[in-house]
C-alpha positions as CSV (number, residue, x, y, z in Angstrom):
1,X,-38.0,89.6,289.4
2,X,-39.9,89.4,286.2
3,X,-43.6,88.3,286.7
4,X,-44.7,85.3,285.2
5,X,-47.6,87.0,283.2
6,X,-44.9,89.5,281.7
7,X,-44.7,89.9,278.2
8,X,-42.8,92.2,275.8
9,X,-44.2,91.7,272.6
10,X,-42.7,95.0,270.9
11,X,-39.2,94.9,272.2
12,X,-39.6,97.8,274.7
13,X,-36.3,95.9,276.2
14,X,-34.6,96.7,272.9
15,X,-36.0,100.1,272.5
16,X,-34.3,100.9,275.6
17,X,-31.3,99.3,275.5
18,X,-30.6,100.7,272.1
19,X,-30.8,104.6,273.4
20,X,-26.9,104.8,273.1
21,X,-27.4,103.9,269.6
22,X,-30.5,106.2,269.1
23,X,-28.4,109.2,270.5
24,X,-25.4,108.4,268.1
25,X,-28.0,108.6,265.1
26,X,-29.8,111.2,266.6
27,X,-26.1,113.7,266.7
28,X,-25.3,112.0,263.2
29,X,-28.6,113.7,261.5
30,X,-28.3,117.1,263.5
31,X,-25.4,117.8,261.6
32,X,-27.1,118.8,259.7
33,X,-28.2,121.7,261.5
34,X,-24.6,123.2,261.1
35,X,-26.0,124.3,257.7
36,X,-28.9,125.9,259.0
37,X,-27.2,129.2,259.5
38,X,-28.4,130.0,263.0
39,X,-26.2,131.5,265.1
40,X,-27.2,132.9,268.9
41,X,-26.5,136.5,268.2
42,X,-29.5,136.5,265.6
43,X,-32.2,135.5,268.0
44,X,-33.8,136.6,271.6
45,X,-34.6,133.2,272.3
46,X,-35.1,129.4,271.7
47,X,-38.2,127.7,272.4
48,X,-38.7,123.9,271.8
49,X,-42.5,123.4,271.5
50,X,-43.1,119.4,272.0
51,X,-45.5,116.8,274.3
52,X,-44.1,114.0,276.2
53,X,-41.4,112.1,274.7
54,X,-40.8,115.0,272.0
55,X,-40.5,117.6,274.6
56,X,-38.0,116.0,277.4
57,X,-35.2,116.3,275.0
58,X,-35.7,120.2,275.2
59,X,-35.7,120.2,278.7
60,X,-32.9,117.9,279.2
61,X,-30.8,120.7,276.3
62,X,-32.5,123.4,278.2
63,X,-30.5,121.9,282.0
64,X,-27.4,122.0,280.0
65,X,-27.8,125.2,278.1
66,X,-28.9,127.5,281.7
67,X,-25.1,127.4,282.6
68,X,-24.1,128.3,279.3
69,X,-26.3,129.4,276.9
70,X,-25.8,133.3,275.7
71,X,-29.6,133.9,275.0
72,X,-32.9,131.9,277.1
73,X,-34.1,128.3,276.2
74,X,-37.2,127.2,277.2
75,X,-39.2,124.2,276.5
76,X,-43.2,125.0,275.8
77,X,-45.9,122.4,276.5
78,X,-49.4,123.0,274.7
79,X,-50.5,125.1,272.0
80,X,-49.7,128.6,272.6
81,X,-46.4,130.5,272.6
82,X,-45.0,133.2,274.9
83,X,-46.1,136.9,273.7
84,X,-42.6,137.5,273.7
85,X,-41.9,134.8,270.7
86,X,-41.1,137.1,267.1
87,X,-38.9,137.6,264.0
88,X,-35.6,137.5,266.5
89,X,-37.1,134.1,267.9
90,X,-35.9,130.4,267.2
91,X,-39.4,128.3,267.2
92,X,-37.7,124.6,267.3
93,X,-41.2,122.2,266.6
94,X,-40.2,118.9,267.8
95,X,-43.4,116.3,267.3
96,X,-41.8,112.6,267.2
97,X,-45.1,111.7,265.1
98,X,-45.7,114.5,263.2
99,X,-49.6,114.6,264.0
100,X,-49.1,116.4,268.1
101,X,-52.0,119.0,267.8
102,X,-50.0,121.0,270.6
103,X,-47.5,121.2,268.3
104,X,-49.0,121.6,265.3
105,X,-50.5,124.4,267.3
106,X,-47.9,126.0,268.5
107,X,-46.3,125.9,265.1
108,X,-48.9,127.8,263.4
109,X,-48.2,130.6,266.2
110,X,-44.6,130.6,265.3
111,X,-45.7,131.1,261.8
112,X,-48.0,134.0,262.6
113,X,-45.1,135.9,264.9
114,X,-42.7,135.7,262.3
115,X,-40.2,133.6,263.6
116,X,-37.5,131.5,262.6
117,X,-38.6,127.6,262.6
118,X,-36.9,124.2,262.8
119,X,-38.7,121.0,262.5
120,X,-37.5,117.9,264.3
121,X,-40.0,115.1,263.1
122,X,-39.8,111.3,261.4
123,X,-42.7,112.5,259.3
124,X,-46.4,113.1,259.4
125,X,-48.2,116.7,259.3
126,X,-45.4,118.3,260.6
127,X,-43.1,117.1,258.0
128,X,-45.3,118.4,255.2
129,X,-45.8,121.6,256.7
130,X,-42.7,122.4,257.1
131,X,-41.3,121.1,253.4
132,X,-44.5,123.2,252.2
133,X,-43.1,126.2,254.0
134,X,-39.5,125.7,253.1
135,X,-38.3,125.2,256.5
136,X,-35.0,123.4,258.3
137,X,-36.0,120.3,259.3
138,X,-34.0,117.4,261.0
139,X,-35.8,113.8,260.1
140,X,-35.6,111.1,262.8
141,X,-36.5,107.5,262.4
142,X,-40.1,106.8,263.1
143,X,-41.0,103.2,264.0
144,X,-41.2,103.7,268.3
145,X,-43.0,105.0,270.8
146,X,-41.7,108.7,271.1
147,X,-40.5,107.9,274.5
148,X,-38.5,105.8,273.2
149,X,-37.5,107.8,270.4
150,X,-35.5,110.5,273.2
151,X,-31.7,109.7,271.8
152,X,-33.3,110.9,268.6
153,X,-34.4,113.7,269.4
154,X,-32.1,114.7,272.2
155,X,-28.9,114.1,269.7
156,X,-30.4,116.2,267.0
157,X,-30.9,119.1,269.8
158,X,-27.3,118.8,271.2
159,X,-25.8,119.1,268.0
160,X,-27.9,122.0,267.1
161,X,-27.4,123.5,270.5
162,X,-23.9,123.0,269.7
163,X,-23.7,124.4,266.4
164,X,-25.2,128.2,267.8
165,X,-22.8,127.9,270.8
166,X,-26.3,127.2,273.6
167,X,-24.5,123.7,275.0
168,X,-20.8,122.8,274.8
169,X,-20.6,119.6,273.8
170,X,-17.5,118.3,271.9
171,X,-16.7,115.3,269.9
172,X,-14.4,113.6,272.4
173,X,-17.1,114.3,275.2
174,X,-19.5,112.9,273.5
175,X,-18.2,109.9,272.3
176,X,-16.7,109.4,275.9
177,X,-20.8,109.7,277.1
178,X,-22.0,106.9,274.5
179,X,-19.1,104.7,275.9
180,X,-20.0,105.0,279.3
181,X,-23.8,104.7,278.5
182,X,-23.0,101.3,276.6
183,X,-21.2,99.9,279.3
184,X,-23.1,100.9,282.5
185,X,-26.3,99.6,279.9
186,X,-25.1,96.0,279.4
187,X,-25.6,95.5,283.4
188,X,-28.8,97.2,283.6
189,X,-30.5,95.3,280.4
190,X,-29.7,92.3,283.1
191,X,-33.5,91.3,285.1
192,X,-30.8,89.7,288.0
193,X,-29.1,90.7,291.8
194,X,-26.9,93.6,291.8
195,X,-28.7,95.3,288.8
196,X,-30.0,99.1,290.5
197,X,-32.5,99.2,288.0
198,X,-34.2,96.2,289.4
199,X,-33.5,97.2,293.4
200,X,-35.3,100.7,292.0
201,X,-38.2,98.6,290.5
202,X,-38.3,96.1,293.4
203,X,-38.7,99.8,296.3
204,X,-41.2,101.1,293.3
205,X,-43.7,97.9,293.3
206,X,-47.3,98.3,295.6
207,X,-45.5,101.7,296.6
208,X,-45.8,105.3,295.4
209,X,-42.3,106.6,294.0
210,X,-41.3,110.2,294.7
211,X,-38.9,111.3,293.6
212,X,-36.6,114.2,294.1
213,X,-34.0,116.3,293.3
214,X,-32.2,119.6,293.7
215,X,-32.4,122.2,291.0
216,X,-31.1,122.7,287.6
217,X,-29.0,119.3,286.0
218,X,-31.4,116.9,287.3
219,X,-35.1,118.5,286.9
220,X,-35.5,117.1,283.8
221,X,-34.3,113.9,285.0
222,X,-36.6,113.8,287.5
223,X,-39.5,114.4,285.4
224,X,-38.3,111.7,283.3
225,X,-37.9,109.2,285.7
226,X,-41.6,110.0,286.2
227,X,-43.2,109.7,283.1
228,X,-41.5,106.5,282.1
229,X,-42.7,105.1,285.1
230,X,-46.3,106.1,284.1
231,X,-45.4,105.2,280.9
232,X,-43.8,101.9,280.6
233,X,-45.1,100.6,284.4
234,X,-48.6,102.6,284.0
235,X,-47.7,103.2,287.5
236,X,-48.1,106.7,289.7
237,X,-45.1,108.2,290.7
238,X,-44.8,111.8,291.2
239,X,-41.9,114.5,292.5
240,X,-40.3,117.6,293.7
241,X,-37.2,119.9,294.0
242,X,-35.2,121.3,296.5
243,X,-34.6,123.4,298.1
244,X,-38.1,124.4,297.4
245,X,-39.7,121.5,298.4
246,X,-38.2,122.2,302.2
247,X,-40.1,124.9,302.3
248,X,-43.7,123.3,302.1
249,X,-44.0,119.8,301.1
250,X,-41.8,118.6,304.2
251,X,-44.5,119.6,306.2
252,X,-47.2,117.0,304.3
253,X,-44.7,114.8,306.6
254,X,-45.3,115.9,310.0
255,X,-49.0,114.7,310.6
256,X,-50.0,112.8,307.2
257,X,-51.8,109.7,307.1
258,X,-49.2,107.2,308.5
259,X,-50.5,104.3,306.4
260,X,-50.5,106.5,303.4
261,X,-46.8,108.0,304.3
262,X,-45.7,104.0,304.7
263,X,-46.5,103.5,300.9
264,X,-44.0,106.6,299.8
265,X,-40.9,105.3,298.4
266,X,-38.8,108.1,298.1
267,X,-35.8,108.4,295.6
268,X,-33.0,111.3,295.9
269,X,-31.4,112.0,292.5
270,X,-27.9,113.5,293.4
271,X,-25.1,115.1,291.2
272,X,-21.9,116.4,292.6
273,X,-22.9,120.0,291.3
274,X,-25.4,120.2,293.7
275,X,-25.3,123.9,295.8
276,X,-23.9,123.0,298.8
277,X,-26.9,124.0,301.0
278,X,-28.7,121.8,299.0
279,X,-26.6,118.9,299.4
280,X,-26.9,119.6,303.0
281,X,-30.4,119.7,303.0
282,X,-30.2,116.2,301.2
283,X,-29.2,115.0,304.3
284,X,-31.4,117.5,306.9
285,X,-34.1,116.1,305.4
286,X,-34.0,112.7,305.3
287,X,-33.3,112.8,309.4
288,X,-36.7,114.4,309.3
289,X,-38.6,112.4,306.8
290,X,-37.0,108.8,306.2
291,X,-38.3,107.5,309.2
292,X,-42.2,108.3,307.8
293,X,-42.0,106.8,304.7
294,X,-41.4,103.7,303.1
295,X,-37.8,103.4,301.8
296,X,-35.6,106.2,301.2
297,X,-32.3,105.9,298.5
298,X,-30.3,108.4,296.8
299,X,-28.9,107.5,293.7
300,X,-25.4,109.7,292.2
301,X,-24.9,110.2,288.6
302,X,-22.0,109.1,287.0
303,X,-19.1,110.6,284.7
304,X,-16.9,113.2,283.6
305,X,-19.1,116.1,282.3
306,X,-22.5,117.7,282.9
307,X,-24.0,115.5,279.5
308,X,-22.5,112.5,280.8
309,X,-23.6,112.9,284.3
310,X,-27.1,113.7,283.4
311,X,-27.8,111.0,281.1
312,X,-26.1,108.5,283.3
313,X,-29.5,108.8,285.2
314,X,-31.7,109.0,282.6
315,X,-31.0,105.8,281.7
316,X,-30.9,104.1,285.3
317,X,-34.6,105.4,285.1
318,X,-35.4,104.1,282.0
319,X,-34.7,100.6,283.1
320,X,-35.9,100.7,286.3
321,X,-39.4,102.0,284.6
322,X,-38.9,98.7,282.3
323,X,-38.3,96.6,285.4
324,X,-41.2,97.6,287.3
325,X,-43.5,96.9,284.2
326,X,-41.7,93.3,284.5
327,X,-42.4,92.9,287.8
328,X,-45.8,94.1,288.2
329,X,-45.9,92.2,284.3
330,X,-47.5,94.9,282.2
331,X,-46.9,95.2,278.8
332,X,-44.6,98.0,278.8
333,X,-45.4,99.3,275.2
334,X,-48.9,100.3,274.7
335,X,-50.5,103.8,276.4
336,X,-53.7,102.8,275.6
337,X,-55.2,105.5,278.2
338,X,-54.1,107.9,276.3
339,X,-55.1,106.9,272.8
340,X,-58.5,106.8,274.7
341,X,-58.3,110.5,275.4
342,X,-57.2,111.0,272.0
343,X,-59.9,109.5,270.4
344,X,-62.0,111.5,272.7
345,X,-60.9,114.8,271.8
346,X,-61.1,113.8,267.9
């Protein structure tokens, strides 16, 4: 499986395999948000304002919150804020560096609208804003590539979630989540037969993963199937919801390039809370499209609860993403694309 020119020199593998750990730490600190005196009946709404590996843990918060949360949670992505953000808002700045100019950005607009911030950060400009300004602020540990800082982040958001009454999320759940993401972890860290991380990475190699899902739990899941796949693989991989996606993109199907169709290798991500019409049209559609494309698999989380079942499959992707860098043998670590466009825009 592994390619002979793969190499690993900054422990990606380990970065991975530790995300159990990382999320442990990551609820550990965000206790301390239980001191922060926020409760949902004082604000409107939550935004988390974040890039890339800082912002997923939002939106995997803001799955679990939409069935529960009292007040809306949404996840922003650049440098502005909704008009709607004020004094009855919750502004959460998550920037895994410190230095995201989104962020940074956004920040400065929370500060302008009058709104109630927390900082989630493991230093940097952010860091010193914030203690300048006298804000909350959650510190992470820095040291990893913010994608692979998510159990950070994410645990620090559950338990501040938790604290305001947005996600439900008890002690007993949780700890029964880290158990189950340590176990089913052990086999995936494995490069041999029977792993599904490496059958995921083996369908993925000289093909074009899409992947899809149905909406709500998974979205996120999707999207970060995606981006570590770009990420870790620097590979394309790209995606869709349903039942949306029966409404138009099936149709890309009908008459598309057949050689260009042949290369899709399409991935279901399932969940037993899937609407029923969708899960029906989980299996409508692949009569019509499986026999077009490439490969087709659906994959079903695992677990007890909503947290549980979500994260099962975030980390199946996260190792297949590692895998596929193995095989193809990229260095899974360094973006250096993006510190391109970086040094660009400075």
């Amino acid at each position: 499986m592994t390619s002979d020119a793969f190499t690993d020199p900054q422990d990606m593998h380990g970065a991975v395999r530790a995300f159990p750990d990382h999320l442990a730490e990551g609820w550990h600190r965000g206790a301390a948000a239980e001191d922060f005196g926020l409760r949902a009946e004082d604000f409107d709404g939550v935004v988390v304002c974040g890039m890339g590996g800082s912002a997923i843990g939002g939106d995997l918060v803001r799955a679990l919150a939409e069935a529960e949360s009292p007040i809306p949670f949404s996840v922003v992505r650049g440098y502005t804020l909704p008009a709607w953000v004020g004094p009855r808002s919750l502004v959460i700045a998550s920037s895994y560096s410190g230095g995201t100019e989104e962020t940074l950005s956004a920040y400065a607009r929370a500060r302008d609208a009058g709104a109630r911030i927390v900082a989630i950060t493991s230093g940097g400009e952010l860091a010193r804003k914030a203690a300048a300004d006298s804000l909350s602020t959650v510190e992470i540990p820095g040291g990893l590539q913010p994608r692979a800082a998510l159990g950070y982040s994410l645990g620090v958001l559950l338990r501040l979630g938790r604290a305001m009454g947005l996600v439900d999320v008890t002690d007993d759940a949780f700890e029964a989540t880290l158990d189950a993401l340590r176990a089913e972890g052990d086999g995936l860290a494995e490069g041999s037969d029977g792993n599904e991380a490496v059958a995921l990475a083996e369908a993925f190699a000289d093909r074009l993963p899409v992947l899809y899902c149905g909406v709500g739990l998974l979205e996120p899941v999707s999207m970060r199937w995606r981006t570590q796949i770009h990420e870790n693989a620097k590979h394309p991989a790209y995606g869709n919801v349903f039942p949306e996606l029966d409404h138009n993109e099936i149709m890309g199907y009908e008459s598309g390039p057949a050689d260009l169709l042949g290369r899709l290798s399409v991935v279901v991500l399932r969940d037993k809370d899937d609407h029923p019409q969708v899960q029906r049209r989980f299996a409508i559609t692949k009569d019509l499209v499986a026999g077009h494309v490439a490969s087709w698999r659906e994959v079903e989380t695992t677990g007890e609860t909503r947290l549980a079942r979500m994260l099962s499959l975030v980390q199946l992707g996260d190792w297949a993403s590692y895998w596929l860098a193995a095989r193809k043998g990229v260095d899974p670590t360094p973006v250096e694309t993006i510190q391109d466009l970086k040094k660009a825009l400075a």
